[in-house]
C-alpha positions, 0 to 999 in steps of 0.5 A: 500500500502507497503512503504519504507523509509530511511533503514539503512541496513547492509550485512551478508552472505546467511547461506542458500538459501534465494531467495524465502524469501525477506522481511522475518524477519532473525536473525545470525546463530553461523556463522554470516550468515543471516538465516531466524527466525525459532522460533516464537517471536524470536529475529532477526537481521532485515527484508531481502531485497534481495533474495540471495543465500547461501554465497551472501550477504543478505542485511538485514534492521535493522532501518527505514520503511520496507516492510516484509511479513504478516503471518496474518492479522495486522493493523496499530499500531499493535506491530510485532512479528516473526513467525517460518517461518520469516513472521510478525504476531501481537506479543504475550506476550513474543514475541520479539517486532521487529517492529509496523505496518505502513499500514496493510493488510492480510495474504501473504500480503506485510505490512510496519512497523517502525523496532522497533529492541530493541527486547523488550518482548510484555506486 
């Protein structure tokens, strides 16, 4: 079961239509607005919270525990990376860690992890 707890969140403005990608991993485009991460193992800004459309606010978790999406099956313990499509997979050496899993599950699953957003590489 995917829990929340204290989030500490911050707004950006929606670059894109964000709607369908609640609890993805997003990052700042040059602009500063909130857009999905498109690279895997990127760095990222925190995990969406809300579905906004282009310019709504995007209220994007950056600390605590938070819900975000698994691309993958993870288990608790597990170091979280990005992949290209925002969605959190076990990170991989060089990949920024964004976070560790609370309570796992499997791919399209919804997953807690402690936001662990220091963007540190995975050894």
């Amino acid at each position: 079961m995917a829990i929340e707890n204290a989030l500490g969140c911050i707004t950006r403005p929606a670059g894109a239509d964000l709607s369908a990608v609640q609890y993805q991993f997003v990052k700042q485009n040059s602009s500063g607005q909130a857009v999905v991460c498109s690279v895997a193992g990127e760095k990222a800004l925190g995990v969406l919270q809300n579905n906004p459309t282009s310019g709504q606010s995007a209220t994007v978790a950056y600390e605590g525990i938070t819900k975000v999406q698994a691309a993958a099956t993870i288990v608790p313990g597990n170091d979280i990376a990005t992949n290209a499509a925002g969605k959190a997979v076990v990170a991989l050496t060089t990949n920024k860690i964004l976070g560790e899993c609370i309570s796992g599950g499997a791919t399209g699953e919804i997953i807690s992890i402690l936001i662990r957003n220091g963007a540190a590489a995975a050894p």
